[in-house]
C-alpha positions as a Markdown table, in Angstrom:
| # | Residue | x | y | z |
|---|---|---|---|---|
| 1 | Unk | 81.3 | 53.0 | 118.4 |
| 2 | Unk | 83.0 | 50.2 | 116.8 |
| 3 | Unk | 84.0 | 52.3 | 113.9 |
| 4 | Unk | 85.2 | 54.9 | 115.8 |
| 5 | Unk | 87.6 | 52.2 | 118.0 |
| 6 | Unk | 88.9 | 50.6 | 114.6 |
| 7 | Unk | 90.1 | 54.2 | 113.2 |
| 8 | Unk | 91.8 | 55.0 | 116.6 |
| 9 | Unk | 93.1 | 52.2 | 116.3 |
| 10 | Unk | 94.9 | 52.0 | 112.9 |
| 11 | Unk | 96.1 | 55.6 | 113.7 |
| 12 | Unk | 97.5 | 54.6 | 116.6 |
| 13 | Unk | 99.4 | 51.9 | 114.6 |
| 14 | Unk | 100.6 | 54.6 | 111.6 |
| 15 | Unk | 102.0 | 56.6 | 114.3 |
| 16 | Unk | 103.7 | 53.9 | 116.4 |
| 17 | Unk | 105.3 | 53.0 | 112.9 |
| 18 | Unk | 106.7 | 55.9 | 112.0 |
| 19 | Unk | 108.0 | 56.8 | 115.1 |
| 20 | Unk | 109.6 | 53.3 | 114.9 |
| 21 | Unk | 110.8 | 54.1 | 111.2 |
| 22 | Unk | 112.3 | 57.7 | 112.2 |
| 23 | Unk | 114.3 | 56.5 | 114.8 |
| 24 | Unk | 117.8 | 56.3 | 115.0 |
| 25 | Unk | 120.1 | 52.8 | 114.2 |
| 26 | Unk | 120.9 | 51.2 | 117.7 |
| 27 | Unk | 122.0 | 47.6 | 117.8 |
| 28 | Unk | 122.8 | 46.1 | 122.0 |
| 29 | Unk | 125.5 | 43.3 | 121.3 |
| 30 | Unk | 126.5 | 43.5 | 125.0 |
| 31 | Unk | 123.7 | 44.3 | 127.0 |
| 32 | Unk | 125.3 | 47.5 | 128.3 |
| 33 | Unk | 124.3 | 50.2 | 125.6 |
| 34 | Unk | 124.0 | 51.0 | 122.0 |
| 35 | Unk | 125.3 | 52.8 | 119.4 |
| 36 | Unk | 123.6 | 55.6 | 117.8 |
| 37 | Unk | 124.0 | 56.4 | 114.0 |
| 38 | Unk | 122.5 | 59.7 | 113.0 |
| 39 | Unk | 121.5 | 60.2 | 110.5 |
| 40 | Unk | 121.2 | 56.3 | 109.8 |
| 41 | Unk | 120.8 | 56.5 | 106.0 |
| 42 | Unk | 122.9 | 58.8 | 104.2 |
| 43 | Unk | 124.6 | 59.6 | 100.5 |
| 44 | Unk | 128.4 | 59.2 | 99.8 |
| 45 | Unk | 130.5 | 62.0 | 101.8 |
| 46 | Unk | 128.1 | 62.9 | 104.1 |
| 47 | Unk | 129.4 | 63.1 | 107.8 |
| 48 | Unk | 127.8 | 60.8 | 110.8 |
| 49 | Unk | 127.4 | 61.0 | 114.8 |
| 50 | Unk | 128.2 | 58.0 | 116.5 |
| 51 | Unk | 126.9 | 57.9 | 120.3 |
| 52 | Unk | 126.7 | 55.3 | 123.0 |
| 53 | Unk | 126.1 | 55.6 | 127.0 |
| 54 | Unk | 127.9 | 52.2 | 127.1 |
| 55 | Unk | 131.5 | 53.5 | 128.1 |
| 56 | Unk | 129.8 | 55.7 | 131.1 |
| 57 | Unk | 130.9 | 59.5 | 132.2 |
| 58 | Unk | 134.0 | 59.3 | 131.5 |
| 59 | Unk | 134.6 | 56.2 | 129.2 |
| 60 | Unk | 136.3 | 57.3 | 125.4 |
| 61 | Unk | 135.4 | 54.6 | 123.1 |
| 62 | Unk | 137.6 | 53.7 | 119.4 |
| 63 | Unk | 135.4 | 53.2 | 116.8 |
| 64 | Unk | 135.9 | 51.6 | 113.6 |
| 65 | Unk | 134.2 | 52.2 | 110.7 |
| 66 | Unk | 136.1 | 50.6 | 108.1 |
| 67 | Unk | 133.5 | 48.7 | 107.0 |
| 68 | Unk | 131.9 | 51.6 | 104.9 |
| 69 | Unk | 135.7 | 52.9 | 104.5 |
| 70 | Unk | 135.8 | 55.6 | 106.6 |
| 71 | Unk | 138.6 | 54.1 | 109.2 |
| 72 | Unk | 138.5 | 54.6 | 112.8 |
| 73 | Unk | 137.3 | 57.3 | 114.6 |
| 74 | Unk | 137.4 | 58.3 | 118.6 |
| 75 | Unk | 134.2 | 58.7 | 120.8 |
| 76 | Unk | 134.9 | 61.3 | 123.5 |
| 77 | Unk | 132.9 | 61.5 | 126.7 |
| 78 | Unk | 130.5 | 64.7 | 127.0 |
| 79 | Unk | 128.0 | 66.0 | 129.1 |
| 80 | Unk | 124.8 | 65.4 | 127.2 |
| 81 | Unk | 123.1 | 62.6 | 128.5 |
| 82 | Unk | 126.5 | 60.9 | 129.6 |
| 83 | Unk | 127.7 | 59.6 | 125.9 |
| 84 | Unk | 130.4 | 59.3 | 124.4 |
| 85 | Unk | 130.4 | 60.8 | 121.1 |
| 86 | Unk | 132.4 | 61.0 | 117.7 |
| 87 | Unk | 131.5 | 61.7 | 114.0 |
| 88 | Unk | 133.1 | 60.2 | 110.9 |
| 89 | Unk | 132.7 | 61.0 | 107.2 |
| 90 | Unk | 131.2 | 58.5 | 104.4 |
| 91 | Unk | 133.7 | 58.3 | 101.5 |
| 92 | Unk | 132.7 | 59.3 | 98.3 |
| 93 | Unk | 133.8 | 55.9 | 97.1 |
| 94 | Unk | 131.2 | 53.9 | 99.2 |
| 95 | Unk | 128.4 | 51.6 | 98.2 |
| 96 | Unk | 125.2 | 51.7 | 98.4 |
| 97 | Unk | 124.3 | 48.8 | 101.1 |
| 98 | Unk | 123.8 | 48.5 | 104.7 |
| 99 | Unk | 127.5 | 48.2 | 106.8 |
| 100 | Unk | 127.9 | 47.5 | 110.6 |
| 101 | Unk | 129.6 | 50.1 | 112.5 |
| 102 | Unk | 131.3 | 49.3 | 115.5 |
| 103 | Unk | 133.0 | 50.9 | 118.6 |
| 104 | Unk | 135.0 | 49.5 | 121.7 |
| 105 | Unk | 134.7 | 51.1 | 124.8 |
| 106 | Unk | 138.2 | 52.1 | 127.4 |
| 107 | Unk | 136.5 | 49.7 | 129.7 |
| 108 | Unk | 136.0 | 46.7 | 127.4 |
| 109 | Unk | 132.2 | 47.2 | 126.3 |
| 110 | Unk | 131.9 | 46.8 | 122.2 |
| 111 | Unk | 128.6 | 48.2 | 120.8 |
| 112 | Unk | 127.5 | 48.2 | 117.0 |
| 113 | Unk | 125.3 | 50.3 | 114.6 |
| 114 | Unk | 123.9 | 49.9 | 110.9 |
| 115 | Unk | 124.4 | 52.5 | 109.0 |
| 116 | Unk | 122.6 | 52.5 | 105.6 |
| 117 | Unk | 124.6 | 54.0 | 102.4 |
| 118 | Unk | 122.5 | 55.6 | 99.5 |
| 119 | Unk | 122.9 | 57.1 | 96.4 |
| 120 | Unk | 120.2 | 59.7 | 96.5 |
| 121 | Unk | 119.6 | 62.0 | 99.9 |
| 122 | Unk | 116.7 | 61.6 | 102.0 |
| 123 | Unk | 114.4 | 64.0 | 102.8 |
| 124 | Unk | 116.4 | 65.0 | 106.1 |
| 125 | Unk | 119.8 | 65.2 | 104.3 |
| 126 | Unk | 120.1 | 68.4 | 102.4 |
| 127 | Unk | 121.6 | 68.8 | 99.5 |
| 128 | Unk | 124.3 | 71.9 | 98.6 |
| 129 | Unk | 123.0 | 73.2 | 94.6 |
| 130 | Unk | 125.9 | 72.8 | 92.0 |
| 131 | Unk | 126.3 | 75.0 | 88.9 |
| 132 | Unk | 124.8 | 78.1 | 87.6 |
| 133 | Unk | 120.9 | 78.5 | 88.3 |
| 134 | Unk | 119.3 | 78.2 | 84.9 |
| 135 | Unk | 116.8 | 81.0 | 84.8 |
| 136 | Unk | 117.4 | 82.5 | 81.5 |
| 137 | Unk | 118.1 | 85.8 | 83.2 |
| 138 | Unk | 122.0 | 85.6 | 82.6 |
| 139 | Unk | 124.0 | 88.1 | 84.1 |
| 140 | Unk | 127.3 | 89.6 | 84.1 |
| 141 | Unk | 129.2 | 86.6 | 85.6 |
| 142 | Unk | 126.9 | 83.7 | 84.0 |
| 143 | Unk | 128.3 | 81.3 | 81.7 |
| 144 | Unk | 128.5 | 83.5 | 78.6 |
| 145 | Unk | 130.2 | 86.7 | 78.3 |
| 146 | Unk | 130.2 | 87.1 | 74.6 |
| 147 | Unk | 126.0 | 87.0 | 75.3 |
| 148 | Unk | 126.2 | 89.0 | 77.9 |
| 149 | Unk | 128.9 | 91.7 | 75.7 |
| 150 | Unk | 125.6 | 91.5 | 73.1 |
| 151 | Unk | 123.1 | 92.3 | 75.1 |
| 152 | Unk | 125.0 | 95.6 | 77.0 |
| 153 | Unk | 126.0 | 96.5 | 73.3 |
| 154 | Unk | 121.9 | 96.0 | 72.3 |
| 155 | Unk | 121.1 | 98.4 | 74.8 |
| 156 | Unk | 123.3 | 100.9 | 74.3 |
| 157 | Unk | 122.3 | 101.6 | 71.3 |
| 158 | Unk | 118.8 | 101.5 | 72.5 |
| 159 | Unk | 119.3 | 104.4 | 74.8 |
| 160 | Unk | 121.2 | 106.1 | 72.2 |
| 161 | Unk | 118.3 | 106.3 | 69.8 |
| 162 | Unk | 116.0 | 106.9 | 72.7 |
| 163 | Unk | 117.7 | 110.1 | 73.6 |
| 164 | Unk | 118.0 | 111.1 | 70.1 |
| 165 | Unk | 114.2 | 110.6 | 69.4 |
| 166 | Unk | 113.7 | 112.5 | 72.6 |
| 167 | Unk | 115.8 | 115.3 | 71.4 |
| 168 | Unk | 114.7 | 115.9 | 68.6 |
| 169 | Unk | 111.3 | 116.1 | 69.6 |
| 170 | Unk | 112.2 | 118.5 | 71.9 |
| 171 | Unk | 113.8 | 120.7 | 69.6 |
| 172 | Unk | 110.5 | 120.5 | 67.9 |
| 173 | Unk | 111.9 | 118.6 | 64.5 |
| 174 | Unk | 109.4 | 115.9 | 65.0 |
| 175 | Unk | 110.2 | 112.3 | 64.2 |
């Protein structure tokens, strides 16, 4: 029995902690709401949502992201859930590091967020591929056409002699 308590136990804990370590940025420095970063770690140029229920149903909210050197960027009020929402894109130039992002409701609330800059994606962030796929294939449009000229010319001439042997085997000549 006592076994049995101690396991649910320590997989009660693993899950408490990685619901804790999936969930999104939210920092209260008022009291009245949060900020919500999604995704809260992400890789030079990737765009982020900003959200806060702070600014009410029909607050808008400036936000200001110029620590990470993306500027300032407007939260607009939407249906879901009564936020106020905007997005803003990492610049390429950013460092990796943790930066505070902030945003100043119409009616005077101010909320923050850490977003956390990486050089290498996440396993949520997905990555677009780059360059040619290297399967030693080729093609017609790789990387190489004077390979690509060799290997049409090489079989050419292989269906040439083909159809030759085949004719005159036909005719009865033999080979």
């Amino acid at each position: 029995m006592r076994i049995a308590a101690t396991r649910l136990f320590a997989a009660s804990a693993l899950v408490l902690s990685a619901g804790l370590a999936a969930a999104p940025a939210v920092a209260d420095s008022t009291g009245t709401g949060s900020l919500e970063l999604y995704p809260t770690s992400v890789t030079p140029g990737a765009t982020v949502t900003a959200n806060t229920p702070a600014c009410g149903t029909s607050g808008t909210a400036a936000g200001d992201a110029s620590a990470v050197g993306a500027g300032g960027f407007k939260l607009q009020p939407t249906t879901h859930a009564q936020d106020a929402v905007g997005r803003f894109t990492v610049p390429n130039s950013a460092s990796p590091g943790t930066y505070a992002i902030r945003a100043k409701c119409a009616g005077g609330a101010e909320v923050s967020g850490d977003l956390i800059v990486t050089l290498t994606a996440t396993e949520k962030q997905q990555v677009a591929p780059k360059g040619h796929v290297k399967t030693g294939v080729g093609g017609a449009l790789g990387p190489d056409p004077v390979q690509t000229a060799a290997g049409v010319a090489a079989l050419a001439v292989a269906a040439a002699g083909g159809t030759w042997l085949l004719h005159r085997r036909a005719r009865g000549d033999g080979i």
